[in-house]
C-alpha positions as CSV (number, residue, x, y, z in Angstrom):
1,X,-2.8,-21.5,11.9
2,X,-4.3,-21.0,8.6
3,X,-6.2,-18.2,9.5
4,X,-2.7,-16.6,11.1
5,X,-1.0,-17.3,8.1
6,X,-3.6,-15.7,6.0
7,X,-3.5,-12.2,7.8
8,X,0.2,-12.2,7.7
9,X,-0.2,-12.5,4.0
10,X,-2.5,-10.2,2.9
11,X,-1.2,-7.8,5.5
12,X,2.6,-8.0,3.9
13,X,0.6,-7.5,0.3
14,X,-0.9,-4.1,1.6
15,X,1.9,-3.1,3.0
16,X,3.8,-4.3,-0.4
17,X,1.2,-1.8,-1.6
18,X,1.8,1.1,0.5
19,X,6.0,1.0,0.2
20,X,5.4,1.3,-3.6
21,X,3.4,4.7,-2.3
22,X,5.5,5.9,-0.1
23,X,9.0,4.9,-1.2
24,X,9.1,7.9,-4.0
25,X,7.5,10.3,-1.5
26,X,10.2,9.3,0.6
27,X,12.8,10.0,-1.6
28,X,11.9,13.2,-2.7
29,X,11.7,14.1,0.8
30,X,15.0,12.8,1.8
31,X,16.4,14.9,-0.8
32,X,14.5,17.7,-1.9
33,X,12.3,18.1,1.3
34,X,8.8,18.5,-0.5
35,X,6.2,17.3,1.4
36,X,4.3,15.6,-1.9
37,X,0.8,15.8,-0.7
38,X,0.1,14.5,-4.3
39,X,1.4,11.4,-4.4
40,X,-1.8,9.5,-3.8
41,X,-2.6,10.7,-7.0
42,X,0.2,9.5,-8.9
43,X,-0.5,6.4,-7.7
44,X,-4.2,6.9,-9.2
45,X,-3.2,8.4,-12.2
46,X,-0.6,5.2,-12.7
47,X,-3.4,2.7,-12.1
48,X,-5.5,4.3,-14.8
49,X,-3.1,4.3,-17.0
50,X,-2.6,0.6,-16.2
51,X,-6.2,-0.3,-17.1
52,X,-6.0,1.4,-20.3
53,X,-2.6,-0.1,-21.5
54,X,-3.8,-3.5,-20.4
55,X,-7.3,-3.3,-22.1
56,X,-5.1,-2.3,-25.1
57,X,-3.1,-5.1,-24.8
58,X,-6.2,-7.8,-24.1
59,X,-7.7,-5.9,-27.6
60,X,-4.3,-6.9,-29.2
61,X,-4.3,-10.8,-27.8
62,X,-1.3,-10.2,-25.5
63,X,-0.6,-13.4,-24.0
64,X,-1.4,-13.6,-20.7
65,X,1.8,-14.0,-18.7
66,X,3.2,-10.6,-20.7
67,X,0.3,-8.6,-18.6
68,X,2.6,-7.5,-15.3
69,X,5.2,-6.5,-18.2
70,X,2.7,-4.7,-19.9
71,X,1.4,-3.0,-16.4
72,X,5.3,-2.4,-15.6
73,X,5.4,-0.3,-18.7
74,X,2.1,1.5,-18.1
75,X,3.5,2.8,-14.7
76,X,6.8,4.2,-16.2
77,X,5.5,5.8,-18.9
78,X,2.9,7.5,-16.3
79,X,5.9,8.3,-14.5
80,X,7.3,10.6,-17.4
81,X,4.4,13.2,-15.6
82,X,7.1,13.9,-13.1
83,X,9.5,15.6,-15.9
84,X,6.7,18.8,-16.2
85,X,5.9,18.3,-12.3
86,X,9.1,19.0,-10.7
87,X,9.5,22.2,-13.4
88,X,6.4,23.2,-11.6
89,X,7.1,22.3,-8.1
90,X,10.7,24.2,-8.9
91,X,9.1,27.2,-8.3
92,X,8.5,27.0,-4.8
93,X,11.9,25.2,-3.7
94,X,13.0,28.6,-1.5
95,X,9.6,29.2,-0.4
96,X,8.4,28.3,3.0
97,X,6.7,25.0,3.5
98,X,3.4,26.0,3.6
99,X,4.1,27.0,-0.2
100,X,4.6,23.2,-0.8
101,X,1.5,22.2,1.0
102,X,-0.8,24.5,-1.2
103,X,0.5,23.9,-4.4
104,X,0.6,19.9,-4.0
105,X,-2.8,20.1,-2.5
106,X,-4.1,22.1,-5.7
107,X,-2.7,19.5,-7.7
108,X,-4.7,16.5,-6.3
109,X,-7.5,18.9,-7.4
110,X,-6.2,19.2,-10.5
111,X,-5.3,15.1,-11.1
112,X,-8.7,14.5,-9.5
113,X,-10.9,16.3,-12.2
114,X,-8.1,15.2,-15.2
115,X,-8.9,11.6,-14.0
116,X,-12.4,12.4,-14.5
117,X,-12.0,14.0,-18.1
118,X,-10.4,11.1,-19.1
119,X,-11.7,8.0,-17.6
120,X,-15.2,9.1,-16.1
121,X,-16.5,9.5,-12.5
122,X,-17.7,5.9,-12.1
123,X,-14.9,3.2,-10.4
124,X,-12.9,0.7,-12.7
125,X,-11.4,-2.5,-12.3
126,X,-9.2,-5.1,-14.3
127,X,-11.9,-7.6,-14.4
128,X,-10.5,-11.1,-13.6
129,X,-6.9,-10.6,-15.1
130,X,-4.8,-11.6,-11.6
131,X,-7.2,-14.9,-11.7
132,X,-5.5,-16.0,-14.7
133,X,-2.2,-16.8,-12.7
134,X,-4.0,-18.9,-10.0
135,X,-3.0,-19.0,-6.4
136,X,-0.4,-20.3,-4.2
137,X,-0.1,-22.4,-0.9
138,X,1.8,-21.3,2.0
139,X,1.3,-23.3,5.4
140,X,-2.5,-24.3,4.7
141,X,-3.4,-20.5,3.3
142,X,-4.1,-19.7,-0.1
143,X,-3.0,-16.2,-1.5
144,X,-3.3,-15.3,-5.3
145,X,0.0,-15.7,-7.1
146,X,-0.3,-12.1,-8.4
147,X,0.0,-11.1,-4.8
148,X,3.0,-12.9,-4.4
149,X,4.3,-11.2,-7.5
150,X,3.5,-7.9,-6.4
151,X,5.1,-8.9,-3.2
152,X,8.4,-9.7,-4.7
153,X,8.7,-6.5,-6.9
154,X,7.8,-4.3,-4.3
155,X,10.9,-6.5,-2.3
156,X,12.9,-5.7,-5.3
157,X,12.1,-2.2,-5.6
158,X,13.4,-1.7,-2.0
159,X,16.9,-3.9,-2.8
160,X,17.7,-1.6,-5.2
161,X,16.7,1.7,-4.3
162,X,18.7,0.6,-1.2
163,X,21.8,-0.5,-3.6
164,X,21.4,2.2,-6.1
165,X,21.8,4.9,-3.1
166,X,24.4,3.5,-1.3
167,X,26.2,1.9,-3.7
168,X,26.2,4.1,-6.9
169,X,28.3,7.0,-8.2
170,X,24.7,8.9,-8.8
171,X,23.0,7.2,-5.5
172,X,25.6,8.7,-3.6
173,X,25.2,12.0,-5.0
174,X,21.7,12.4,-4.5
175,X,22.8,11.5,-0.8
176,X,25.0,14.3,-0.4
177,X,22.4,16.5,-1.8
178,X,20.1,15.5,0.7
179,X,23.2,16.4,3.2
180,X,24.2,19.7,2.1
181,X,23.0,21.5,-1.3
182,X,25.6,24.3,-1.4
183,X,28.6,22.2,-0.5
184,X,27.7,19.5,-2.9
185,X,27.0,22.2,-6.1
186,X,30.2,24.0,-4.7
187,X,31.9,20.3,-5.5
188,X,30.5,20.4,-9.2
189,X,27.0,18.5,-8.5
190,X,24.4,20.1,-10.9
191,X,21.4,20.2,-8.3
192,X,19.0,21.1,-10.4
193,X,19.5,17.8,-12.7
194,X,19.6,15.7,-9.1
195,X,16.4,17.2,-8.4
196,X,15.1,16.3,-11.4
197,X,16.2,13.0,-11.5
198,X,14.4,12.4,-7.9
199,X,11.6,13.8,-8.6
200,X,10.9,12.1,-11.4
201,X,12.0,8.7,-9.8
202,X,9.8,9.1,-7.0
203,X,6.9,9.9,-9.6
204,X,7.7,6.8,-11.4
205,X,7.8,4.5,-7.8
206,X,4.2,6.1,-7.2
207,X,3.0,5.6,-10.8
208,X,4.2,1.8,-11.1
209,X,2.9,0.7,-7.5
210,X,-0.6,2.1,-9.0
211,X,-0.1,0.1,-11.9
212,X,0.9,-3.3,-10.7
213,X,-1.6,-3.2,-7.3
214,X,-4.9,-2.1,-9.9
215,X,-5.8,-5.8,-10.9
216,X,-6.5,-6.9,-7.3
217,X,-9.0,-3.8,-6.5
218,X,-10.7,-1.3,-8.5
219,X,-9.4,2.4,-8.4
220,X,-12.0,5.8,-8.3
221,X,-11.7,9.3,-8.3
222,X,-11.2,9.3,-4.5
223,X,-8.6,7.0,-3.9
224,X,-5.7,9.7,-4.6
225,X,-7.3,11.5,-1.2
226,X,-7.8,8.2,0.9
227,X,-4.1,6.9,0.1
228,X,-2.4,10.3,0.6
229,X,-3.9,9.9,4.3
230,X,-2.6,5.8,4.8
231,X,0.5,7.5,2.9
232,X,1.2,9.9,6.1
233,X,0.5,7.1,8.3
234,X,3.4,5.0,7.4
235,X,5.5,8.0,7.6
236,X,4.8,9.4,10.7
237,X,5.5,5.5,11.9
238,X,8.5,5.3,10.1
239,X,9.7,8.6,9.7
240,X,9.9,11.0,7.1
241,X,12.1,10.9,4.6
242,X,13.8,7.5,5.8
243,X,13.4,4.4,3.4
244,X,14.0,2.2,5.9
245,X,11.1,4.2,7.7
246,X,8.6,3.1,4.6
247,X,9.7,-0.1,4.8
248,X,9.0,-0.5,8.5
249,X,5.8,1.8,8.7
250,X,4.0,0.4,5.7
251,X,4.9,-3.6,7.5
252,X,3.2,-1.7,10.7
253,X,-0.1,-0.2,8.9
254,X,-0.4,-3.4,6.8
255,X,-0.1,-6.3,9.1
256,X,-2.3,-4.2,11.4
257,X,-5.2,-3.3,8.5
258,X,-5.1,-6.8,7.8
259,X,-5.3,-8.2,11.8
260,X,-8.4,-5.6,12.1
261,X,-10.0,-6.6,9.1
262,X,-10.2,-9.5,10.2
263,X,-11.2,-9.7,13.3
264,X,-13.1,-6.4,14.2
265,X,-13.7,-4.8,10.6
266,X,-15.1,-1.5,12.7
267,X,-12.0,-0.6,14.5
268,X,-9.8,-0.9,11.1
269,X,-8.8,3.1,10.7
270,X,-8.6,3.6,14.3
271,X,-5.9,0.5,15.1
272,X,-3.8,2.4,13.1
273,X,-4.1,6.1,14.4
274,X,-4.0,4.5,17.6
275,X,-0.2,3.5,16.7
276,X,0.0,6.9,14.6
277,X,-0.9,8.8,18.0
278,X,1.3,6.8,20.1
279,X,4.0,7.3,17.8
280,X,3.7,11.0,17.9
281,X,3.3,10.6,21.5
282,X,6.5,9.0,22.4
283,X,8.8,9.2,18.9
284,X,7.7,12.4,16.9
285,X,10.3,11.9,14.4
286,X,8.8,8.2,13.6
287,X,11.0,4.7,14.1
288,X,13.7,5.6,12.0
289,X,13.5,9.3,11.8
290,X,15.8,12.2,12.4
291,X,14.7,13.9,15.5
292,X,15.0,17.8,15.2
293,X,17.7,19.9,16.7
């Protein structure tokens, strides 16, 4: 029972991992329909910026519990990177899509070798700072508290994304953006301020998951590629551009990664392109998609 409980757990914190991922890249889809093949990235870039802000802070004698607050901050500033971002990706908004997949691809290039420039080629790590909030008990398993944290802002996260778009003067905007850009400009919505706005926000979502998920595993140069690919994963599952879809599809590809990990480590990657496959198979447009017309 123990063991059970013990994948369950650390397959609902990857997948806590993988919403804060694929949430913004969600939302930028839903409403702008880029394909951000650079999100992975983002994430990256925030979880640099996370070690450096917290090494700060430790150099300053922050007290320990302050650190997620301190992480928190790290990923929003990072997330200011999608203000000069979307000016850029502007520029290719009435271009085909293959335009998007160039230009997004160039600039995990680019992220990859300004990663480099800054922080160096060799892997880094928050050294023991989620061991300073201990672990917690649930049904005979232990799982680190800072997981549990993680957890329950990544449950937040999704709460209020889901309140702020259905429930908001602004959220319900960027909704009937998504529906219709000329009939919502032609109603007085500045479009070009909504796209901003997303943009940015799904930056931010991709920044601060990097952030807050860097003290339980250490973050290289190559994990923008490898998490752009687990990224697509969970979409294709879920569908693309549906919240509920990241929600659903990172649950799928984390509870699965976690099952295979543990009990047949080799098979890990192909348990979930086995799912991907049959998903494309028999639901192209993913559990909660749209399907084409």
């Amino acid at each position: 029972m123990a063991s059970l409980i013990g994948i369950l757990m650390a397959g609902v914190f990857h997948a806590a991992a993988l919403f804060l991922l694929t949430s913004g890249l969600q939302l930028v889809f839903g409403v702008q329909r880029i394909v951000n093949l650079a999100c992975g990235s983002l994430y990256a870039l925030g979880a640099y910026v996370g070690i450096s802000v917290t090494t700060w802070a430790l150099a300053q004698g922050l007290p320990i519990p302050m650190f997620p607050l301190a992480l928190l901050a790290a990923g929003l500033l990072a997330g200011l990177i999608g203000l000069p971002l979307e000016r850029l990706i502007s520029t290719i908004y009435k271009r085909p899509e293959s335009f998007q997949l160039l230009l997004t691809f160039s600039l995990i290039l680019v992220f990859q070798d300004v990663l480099r420039f800054f922080w160096g080629a060799n892997p880094q790590q928050l050294a023991n700072v989620a061991m300073h909030y201990g672990s917690v008990s649930l049904w005979g398993a232990q799982m680190p508290a800072y997981n549990v944290f993680v957890i329950l802002l990544a449950i937040a996260i999704a709460v209020g994304l889901g309140w702020f778009l259905s429930r908001t003067t602004l959220g319900k905007m960027l909704r009937a953006t998504a529906e219709n850009r000329e009939a919502s400009a032609a109603m007085g919505v500045n479009v070009r301020m909504v796209y901003l706005l997303v943009f940015t926000l799904g930056t931010t979502l991709g920044t601060v998951g990097g952030a807050m998920v860097v003290p339980t595993a250490a973050v290289s140069l190559q994990i923008g590629v490898d998490l752009v690919v687990e990224a697509f994963a969970v979409i294709v599952i879920g569908g693309l551009g549906s919240m509920k879809g990241a929600v659903a599809g990172a649950l799928i590809v984390g509870l699965i990664r976690a099952a295979a990990l543990v009990l047949y480590p080799e098979v890990e990657v192909l348990a979930t392109y086995v799912i991907v496959l049959g998903i494309l198979v028999f639901k192209p447009s993913g559990i909660f998609g749209k399907a084409a017309v």
